[in-house]
Biopython code that builds the backbone (N, CA, C, O; Angstrom):
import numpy as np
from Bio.PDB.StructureBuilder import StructureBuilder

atoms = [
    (1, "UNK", "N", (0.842, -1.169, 0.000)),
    (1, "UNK", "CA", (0.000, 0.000, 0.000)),
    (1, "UNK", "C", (0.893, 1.239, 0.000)),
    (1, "UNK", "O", (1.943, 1.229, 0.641)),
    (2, "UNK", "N", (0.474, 2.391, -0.757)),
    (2, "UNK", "CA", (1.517, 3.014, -0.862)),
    (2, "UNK", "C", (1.367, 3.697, 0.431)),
    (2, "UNK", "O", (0.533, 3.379, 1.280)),
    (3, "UNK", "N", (2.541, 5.014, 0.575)),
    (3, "UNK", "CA", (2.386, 6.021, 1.483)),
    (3, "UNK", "C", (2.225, 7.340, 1.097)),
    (3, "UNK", "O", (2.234, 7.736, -0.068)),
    (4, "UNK", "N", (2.007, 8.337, 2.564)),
    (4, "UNK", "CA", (1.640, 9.451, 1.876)),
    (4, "UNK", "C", (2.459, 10.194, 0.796)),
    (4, "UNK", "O", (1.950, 10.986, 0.004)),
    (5, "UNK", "N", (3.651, 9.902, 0.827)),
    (5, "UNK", "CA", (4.740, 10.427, 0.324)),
    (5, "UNK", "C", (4.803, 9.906, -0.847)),
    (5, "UNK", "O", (5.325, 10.429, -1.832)),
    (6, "UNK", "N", (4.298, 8.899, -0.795)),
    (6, "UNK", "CA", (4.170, 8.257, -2.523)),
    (6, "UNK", "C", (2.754, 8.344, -3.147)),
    (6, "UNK", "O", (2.597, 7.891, -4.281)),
    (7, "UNK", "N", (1.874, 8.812, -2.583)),
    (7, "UNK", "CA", (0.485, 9.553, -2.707)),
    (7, "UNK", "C", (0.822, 10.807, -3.516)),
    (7, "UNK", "O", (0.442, 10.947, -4.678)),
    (8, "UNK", "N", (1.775, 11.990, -2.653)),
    (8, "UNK", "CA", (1.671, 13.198, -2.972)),
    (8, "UNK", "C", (2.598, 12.980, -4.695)),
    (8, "UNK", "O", (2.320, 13.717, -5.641)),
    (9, "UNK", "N", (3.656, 11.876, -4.798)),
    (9, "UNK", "CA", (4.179, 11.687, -5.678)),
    (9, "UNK", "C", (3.988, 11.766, -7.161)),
    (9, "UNK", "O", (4.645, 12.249, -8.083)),
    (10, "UNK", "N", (2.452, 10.893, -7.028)),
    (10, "UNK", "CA", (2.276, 10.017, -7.929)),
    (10, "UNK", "C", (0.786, 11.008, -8.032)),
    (10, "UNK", "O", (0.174, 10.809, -9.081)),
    (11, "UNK", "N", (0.381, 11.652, -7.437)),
    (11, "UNK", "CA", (-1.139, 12.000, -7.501)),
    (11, "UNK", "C", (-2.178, 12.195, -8.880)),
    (11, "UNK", "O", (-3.400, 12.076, -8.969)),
    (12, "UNK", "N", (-1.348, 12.475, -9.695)),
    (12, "UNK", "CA", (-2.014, 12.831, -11.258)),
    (12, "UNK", "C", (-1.842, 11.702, -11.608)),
    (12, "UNK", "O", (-2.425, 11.571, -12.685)),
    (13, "UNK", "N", (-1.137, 10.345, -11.173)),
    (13, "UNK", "CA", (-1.907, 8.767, -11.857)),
    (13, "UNK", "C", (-2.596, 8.409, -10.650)),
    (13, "UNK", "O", (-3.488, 7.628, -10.981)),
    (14, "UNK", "N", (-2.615, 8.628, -9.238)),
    (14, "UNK", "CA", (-3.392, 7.940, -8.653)),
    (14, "UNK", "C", (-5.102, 8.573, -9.179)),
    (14, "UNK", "O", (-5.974, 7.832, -9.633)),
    (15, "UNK", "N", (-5.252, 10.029, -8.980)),
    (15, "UNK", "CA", (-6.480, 10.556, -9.463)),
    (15, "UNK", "C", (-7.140, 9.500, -10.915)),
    (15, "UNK", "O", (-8.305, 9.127, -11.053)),
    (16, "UNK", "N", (-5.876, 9.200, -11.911)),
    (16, "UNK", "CA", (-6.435, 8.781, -13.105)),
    (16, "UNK", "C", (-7.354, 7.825, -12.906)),
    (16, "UNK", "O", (-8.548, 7.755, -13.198)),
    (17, "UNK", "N", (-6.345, 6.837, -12.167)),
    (17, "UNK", "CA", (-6.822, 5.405, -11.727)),
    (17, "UNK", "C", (-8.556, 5.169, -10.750)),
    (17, "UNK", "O", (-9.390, 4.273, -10.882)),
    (18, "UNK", "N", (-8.554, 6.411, -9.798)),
    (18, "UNK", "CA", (-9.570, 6.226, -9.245)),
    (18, "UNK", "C", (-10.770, 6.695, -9.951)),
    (18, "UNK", "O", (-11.877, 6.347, -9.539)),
    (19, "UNK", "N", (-10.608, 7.695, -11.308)),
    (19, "UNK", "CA", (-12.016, 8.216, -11.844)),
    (19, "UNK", "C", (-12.142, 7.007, -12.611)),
    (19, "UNK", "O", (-13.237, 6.446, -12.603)),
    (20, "UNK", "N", (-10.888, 6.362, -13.483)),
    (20, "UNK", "CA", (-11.376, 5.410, -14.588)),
    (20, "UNK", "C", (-12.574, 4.024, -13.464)),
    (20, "UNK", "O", (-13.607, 3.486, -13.863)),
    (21, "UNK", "N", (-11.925, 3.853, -12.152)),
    (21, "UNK", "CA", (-12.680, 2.885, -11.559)),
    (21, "UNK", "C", (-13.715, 3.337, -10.803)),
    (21, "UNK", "O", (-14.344, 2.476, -10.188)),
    (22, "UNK", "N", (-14.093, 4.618, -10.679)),
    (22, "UNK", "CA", (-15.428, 5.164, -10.204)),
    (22, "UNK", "C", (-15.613, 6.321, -10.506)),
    (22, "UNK", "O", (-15.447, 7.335, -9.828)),
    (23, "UNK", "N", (-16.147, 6.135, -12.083)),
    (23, "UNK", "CA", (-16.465, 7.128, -12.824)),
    (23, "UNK", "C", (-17.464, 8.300, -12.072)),
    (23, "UNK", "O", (-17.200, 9.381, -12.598)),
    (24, "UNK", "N", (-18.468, 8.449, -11.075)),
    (24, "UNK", "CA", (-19.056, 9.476, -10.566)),
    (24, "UNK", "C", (-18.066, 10.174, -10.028)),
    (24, "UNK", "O", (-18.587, 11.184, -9.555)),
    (25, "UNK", "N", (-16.514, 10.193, -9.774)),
    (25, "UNK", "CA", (-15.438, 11.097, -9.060)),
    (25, "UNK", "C", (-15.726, 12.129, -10.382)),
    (25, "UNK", "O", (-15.949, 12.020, -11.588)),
    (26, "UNK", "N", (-15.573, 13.211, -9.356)),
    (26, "UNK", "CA", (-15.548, 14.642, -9.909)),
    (26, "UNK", "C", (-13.994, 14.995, -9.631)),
    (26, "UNK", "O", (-13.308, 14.304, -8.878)),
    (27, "UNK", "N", (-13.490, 16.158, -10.322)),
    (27, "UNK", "CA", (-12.375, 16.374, -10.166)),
    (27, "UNK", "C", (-12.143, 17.203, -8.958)),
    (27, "UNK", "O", (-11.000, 17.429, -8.559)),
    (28, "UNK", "N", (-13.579, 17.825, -8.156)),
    (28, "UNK", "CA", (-13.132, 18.081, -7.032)),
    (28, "UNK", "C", (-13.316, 17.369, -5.858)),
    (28, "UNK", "O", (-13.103, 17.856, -4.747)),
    (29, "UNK", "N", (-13.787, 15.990, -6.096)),
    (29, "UNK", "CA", (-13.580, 15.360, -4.684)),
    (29, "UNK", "C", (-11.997, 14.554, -4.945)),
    (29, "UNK", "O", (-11.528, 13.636, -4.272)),
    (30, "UNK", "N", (-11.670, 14.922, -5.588)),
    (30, "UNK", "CA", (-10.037, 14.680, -6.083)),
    (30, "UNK", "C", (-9.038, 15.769, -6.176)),
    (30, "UNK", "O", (-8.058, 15.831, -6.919)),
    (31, "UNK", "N", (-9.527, 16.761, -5.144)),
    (31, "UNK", "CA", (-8.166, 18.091, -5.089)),
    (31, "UNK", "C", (-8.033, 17.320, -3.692)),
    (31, "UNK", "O", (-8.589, 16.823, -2.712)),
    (32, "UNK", "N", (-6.830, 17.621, -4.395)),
    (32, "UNK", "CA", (-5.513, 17.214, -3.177)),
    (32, "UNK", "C", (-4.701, 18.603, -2.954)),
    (32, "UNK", "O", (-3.914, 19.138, -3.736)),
    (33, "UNK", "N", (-5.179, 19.103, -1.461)),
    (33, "UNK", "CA", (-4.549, 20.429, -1.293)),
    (33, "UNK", "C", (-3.746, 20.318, -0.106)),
    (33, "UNK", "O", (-4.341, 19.740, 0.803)),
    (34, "UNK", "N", (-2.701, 20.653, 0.140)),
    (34, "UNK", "CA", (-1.436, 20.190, 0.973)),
    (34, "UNK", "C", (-2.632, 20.760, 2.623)),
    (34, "UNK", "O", (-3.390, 21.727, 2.550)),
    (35, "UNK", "N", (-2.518, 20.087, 3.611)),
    (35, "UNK", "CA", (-3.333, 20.262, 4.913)),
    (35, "UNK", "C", (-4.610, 19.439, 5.145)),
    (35, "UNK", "O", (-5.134, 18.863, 6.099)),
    (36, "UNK", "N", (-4.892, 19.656, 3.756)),
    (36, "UNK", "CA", (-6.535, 19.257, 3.736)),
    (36, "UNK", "C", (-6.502, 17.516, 3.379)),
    (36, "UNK", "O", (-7.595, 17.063, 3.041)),
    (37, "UNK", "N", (-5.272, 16.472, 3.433)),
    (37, "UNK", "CA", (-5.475, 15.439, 3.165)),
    (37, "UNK", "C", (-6.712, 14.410, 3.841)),
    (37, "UNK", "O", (-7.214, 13.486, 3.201)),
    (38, "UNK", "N", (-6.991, 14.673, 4.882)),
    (38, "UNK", "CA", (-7.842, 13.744, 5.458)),
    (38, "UNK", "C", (-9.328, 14.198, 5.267)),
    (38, "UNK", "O", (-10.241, 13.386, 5.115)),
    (39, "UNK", "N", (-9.517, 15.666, 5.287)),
    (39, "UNK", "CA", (-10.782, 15.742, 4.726)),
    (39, "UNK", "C", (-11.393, 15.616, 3.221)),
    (39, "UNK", "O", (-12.590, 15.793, 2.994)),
    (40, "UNK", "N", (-10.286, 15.240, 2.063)),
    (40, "UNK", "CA", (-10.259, 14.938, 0.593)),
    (40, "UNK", "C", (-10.655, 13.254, 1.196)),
    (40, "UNK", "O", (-11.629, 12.608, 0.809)),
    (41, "UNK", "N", (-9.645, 12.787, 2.206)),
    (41, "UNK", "CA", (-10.241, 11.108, 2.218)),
    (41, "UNK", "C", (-11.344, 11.091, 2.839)),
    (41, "UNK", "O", (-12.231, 10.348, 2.420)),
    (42, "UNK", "N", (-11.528, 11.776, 3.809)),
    (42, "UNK", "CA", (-13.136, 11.595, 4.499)),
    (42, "UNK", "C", (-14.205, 11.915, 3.267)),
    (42, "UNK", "O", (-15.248, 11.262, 3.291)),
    (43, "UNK", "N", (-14.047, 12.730, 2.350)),
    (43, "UNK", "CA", (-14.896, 12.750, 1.423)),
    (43, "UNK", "C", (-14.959, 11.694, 0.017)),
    (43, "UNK", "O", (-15.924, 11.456, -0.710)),
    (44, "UNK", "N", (-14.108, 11.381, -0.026)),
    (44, "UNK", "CA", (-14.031, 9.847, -0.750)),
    (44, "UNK", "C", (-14.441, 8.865, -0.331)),
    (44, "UNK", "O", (-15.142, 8.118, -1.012)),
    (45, "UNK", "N", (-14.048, 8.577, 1.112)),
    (45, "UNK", "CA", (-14.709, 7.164, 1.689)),
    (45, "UNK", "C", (-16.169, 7.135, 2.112)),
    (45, "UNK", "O", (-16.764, 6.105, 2.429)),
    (46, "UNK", "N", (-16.774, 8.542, 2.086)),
    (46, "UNK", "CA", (-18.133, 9.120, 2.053)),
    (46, "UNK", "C", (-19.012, 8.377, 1.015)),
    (46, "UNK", "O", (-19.970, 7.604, 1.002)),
    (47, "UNK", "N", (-18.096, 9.085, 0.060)),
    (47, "UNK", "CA", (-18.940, 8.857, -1.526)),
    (47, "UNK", "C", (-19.133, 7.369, -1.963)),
    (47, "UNK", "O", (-20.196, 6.753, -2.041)),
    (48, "UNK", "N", (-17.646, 6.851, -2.278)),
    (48, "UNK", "CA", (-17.360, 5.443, -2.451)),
    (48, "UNK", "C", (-18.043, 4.461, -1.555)),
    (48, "UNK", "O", (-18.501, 3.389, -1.950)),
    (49, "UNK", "N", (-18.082, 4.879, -0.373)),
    (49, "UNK", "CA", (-18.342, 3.708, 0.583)),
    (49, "UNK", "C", (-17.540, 2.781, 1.016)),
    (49, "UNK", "O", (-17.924, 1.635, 1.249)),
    (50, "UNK", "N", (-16.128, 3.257, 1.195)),
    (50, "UNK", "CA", (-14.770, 2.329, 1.223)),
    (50, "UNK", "C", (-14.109, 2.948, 2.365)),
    (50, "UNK", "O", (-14.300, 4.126, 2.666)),
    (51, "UNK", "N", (-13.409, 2.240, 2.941)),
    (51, "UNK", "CA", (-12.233, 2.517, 3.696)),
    (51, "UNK", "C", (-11.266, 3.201, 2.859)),
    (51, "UNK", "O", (-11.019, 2.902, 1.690)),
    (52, "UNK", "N", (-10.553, 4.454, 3.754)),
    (52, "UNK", "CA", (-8.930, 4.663, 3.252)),
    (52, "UNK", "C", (-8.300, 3.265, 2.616)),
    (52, "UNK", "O", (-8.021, 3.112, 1.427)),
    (53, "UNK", "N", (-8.163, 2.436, 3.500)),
    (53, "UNK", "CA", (-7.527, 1.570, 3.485)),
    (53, "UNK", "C", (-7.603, 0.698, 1.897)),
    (53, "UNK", "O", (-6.710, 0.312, 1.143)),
    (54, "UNK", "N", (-9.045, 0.617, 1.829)),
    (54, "UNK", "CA", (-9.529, -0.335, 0.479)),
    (54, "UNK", "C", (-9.398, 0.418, -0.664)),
    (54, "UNK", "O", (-9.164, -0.128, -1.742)),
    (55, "UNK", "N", (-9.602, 2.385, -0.484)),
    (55, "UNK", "CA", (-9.510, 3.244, -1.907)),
    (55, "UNK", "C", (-7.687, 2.518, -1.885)),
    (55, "UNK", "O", (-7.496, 1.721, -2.804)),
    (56, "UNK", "N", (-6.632, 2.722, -1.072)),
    (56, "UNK", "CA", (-5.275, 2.623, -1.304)),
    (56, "UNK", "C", (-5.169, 1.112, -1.753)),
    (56, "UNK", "O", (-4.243, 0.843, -2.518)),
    (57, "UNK", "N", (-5.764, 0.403, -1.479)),
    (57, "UNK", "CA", (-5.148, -0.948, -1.984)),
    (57, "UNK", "C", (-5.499, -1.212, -3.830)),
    (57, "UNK", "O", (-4.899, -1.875, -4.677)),
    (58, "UNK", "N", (-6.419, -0.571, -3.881)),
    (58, "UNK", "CA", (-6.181, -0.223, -5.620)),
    (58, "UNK", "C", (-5.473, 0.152, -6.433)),
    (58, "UNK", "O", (-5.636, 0.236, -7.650)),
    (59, "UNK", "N", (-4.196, 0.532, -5.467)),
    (59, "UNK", "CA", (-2.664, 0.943, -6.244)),
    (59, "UNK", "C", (-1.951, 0.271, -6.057)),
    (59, "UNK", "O", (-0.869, 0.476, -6.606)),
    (60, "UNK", "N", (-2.136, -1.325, -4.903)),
    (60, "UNK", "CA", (-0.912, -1.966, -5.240)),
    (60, "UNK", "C", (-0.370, -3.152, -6.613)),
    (60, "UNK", "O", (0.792, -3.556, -6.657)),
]
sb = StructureBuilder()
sb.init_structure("model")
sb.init_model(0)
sb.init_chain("A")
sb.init_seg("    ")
for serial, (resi, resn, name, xyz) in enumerate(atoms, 1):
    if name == "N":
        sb.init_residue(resn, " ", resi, " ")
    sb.init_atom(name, np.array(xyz, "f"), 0.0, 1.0, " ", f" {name:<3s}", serial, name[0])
structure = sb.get_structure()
Protein backbone atom coordinates (compact mmCIF):
# COMPACT_ATOMS: atom_id res chain seq x y z
CA UNK A 1 0.00 0.00 0.00
CA UNK A 2 1.52 3.01 -0.86
CA UNK A 3 2.39 6.02 1.48
CA UNK A 4 1.64 9.45 1.88
CA UNK A 5 4.74 10.43 0.32
CA UNK A 6 4.17 8.26 -2.52
CA UNK A 7 0.49 9.55 -2.71
CA UNK A 8 1.67 13.20 -2.97
CA UNK A 9 4.18 11.69 -5.68
CA UNK A 10 2.28 10.02 -7.93
CA UNK A 11 -1.14 12.00 -7.50
CA UNK A 12 -2.01 12.83 -11.26
CA UNK A 13 -1.91 8.77 -11.86
CA UNK A 14 -3.39 7.94 -8.65
CA UNK A 15 -6.48 10.56 -9.46
CA UNK A 16 -6.43 8.78 -13.11
CA UNK A 17 -6.82 5.41 -11.73
CA UNK A 18 -9.57 6.23 -9.25
CA UNK A 19 -12.02 8.22 -11.84
CA UNK A 20 -11.38 5.41 -14.59
CA UNK A 21 -12.68 2.89 -11.56
CA UNK A 22 -15.43 5.16 -10.20
CA UNK A 23 -16.47 7.13 -12.82
CA UNK A 24 -19.06 9.48 -10.57
CA UNK A 25 -15.44 11.10 -9.06
CA UNK A 26 -15.55 14.64 -9.91
CA UNK A 27 -12.37 16.37 -10.17
CA UNK A 28 -13.13 18.08 -7.03
CA UNK A 29 -13.58 15.36 -4.68
CA UNK A 30 -10.04 14.68 -6.08
CA UNK A 31 -8.17 18.09 -5.09
CA UNK A 32 -5.51 17.21 -3.18
CA UNK A 33 -4.55 20.43 -1.29
CA UNK A 34 -1.44 20.19 0.97
CA UNK A 35 -3.33 20.26 4.91
CA UNK A 36 -6.54 19.26 3.74
CA UNK A 37 -5.47 15.44 3.17
CA UNK A 38 -7.84 13.74 5.46
CA UNK A 39 -10.78 15.74 4.73
CA UNK A 40 -10.26 14.94 0.59
CA UNK A 41 -10.24 11.11 2.22
CA UNK A 42 -13.14 11.59 4.50
CA UNK A 43 -14.90 12.75 1.42
CA UNK A 44 -14.03 9.85 -0.75
CA UNK A 45 -14.71 7.16 1.69
CA UNK A 46 -18.13 9.12 2.05
CA UNK A 47 -18.94 8.86 -1.53
CA UNK A 48 -17.36 5.44 -2.45
CA UNK A 49 -18.34 3.71 0.58
CA UNK A 50 -14.77 2.33 1.22
CA UNK A 51 -12.23 2.52 3.70
CA UNK A 52 -8.93 4.66 3.25
CA UNK A 53 -7.53 1.57 3.49
CA UNK A 54 -9.53 -0.33 0.48
CA UNK A 55 -9.51 3.24 -1.91
CA UNK A 56 -5.28 2.62 -1.30
CA UNK A 57 -5.15 -0.95 -1.98
CA UNK A 58 -6.18 -0.22 -5.62
CA UNK A 59 -2.66 0.94 -6.24
CA UNK A 60 -0.91 -1.97 -5.24
Amino acid sequence: MPNSEEIKGNWNEFKGKLKQKFADLTDDDLLYAEGKEDEMWGNLQKKLGKTKKEILSLFE
